[in-house]
N, C-alpha and C positions, 0 to 999 in steps of 0.2 A: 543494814543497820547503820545508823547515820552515829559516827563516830564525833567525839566531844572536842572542840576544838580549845587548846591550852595557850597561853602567850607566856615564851618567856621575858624573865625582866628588861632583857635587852631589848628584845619584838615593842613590847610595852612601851619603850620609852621612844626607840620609833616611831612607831605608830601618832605619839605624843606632836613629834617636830611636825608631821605633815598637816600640809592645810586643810582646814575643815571637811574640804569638797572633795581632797584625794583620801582623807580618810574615813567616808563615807563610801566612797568608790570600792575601797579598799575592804574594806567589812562587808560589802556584799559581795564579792568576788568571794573571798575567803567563803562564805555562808555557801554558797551559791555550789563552786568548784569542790571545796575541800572537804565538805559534812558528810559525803555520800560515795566521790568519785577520786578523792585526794589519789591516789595510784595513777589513774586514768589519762594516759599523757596524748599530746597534742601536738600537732607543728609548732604551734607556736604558744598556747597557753600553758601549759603544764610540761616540764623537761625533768628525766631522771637526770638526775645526775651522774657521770660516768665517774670512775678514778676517783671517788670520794666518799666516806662510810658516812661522812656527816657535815654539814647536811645534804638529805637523799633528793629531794625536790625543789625545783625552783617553779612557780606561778609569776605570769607576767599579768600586770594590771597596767595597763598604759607603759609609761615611762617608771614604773615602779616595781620591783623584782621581791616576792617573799620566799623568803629559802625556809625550809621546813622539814621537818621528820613524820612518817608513821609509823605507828605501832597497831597493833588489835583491835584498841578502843579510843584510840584519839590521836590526833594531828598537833604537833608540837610546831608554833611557829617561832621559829628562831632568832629572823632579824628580816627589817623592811626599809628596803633600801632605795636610794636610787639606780634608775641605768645605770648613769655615770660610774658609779661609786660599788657595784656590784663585781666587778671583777678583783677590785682592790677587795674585798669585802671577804670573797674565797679566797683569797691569798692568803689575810692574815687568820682568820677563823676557820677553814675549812679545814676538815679532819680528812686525811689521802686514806685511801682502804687499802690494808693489807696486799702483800701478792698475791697471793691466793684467791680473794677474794676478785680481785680485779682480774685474774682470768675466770672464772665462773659468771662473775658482770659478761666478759665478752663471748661465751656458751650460751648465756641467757640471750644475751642481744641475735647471736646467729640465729637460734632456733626461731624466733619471736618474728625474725625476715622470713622463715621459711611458711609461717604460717600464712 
């Protein structure tokens, strides 16, 4: 079931600064990746995020990183950023998950290699 994709104000106004051509790029990757498969990770397009409750996912589009959340019925995209500007980016905004949680992240990770 192809889940609703939401932008927040911040995602919005990013999306704003980039150029025409990265922000068409940009909107179909999003369409393309995240309506169906947003969970779905990859070497290198779609990354969970480890050590962090929010946000859970990062999608690469070129030289361009969108960090994002799911939930049941939609994909929350949070902010669209550049490479460069992507590790400053989790520093200031990204929310660290719980302890608890992040040994359960690393239970999940184990069993997920054994499969």
């Amino acid at each position: 079931m192809p889940r609703e994709i939401a932008f927040a104000p911040q995602a919005a106004d990013d999306e704003k600064r980039l150029r025409a051509n990265e922000r068409a790029t940009v909107r179909d990757k999003i369409k393309q990746h995240l309506r169906h498969d947003a969970t779905k990770t990859s070497r290198s397009r779609i990354k969970r995020l480890r050590g962090l409750k929010q946000p859970q996912y990062r999608l690469r589009v070129g030289d361009i990183r969108v960090f994002y959340d799911v939930t049941e019925e939609a994909v929350e995209i949070l902010a669209i950023v550049p490479k460069a500007e992507a590790a400053a980016w989790l520093e200031r905004y990204g929310k660290p998950a719980p302890e608890n949680e992040l040994a359960e992240q690393g239970r999940t990770d184990k069993e997920g290699e054994k499969s």
